[in-house]
C-alpha angles and dihedrals in degrees: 000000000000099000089059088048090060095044087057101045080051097058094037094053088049098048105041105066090066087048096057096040098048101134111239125214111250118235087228127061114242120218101239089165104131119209115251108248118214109243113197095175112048098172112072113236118229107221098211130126094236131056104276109238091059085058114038105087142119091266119047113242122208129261092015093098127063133250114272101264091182139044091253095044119119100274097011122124099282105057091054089055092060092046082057103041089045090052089049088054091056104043092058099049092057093046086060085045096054095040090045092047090052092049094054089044078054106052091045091052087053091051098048092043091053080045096062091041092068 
């Protein structure tokens, strides 16, 4: 029984949320008509150093971006500070995974040497 009790926790939990977020038609009409904005500029501006062409490509080429002007910007402060933070985390969770996996090696060394001993 309580397998089939989880099973169906499982597909109602699945299930449900759809069922309480289907979208319903409103009774009244609702205007969805959008202003028409006046655009005085139609082509986009790449804002590089370099001619475009020479810089859009798959691989970024240098001197064709432009230096970070805020903290969020690609190569600002920020960013540095993730790549740091991000290089912390692993390594320590390798050095726990070093010092865990000697402890165990450990361990196992005591037991089969008091093995031997009997």
């Amino acid at each position: 029984m309580p397998r089939f009790a989880r099973l169906t926790c499982a597909v109602l939990f699945t299930i449900a949320p759809f069922a309480v977020s289907q979208a319903h038609a409103a009774d009244t009409p609702t205007d969805s008509t959008v202003a028409e904005a006046n655009v005085t500029e139609p082509s986009y501006v790449y804002d590089l150093e370099n001619d475009p062409s020479e810089c859009i490509n798959s691989n970024p080429r240098p001197n064709c971006g432009k230096k970070p002007q805020l903290s969020g910007d690609r190569g600002g402060w920020m960013q540095y500070t993730v790549f740091g933070v991000m290089i912390a985390a692993l390594l320590t969770i390798g050095t726990v995974l070093v010092r865990n996996t000697m402890k165990r090696d450990r361990a196992i060394a005591e037991q089969m040497a008091r093995e031997d001993q009997k």
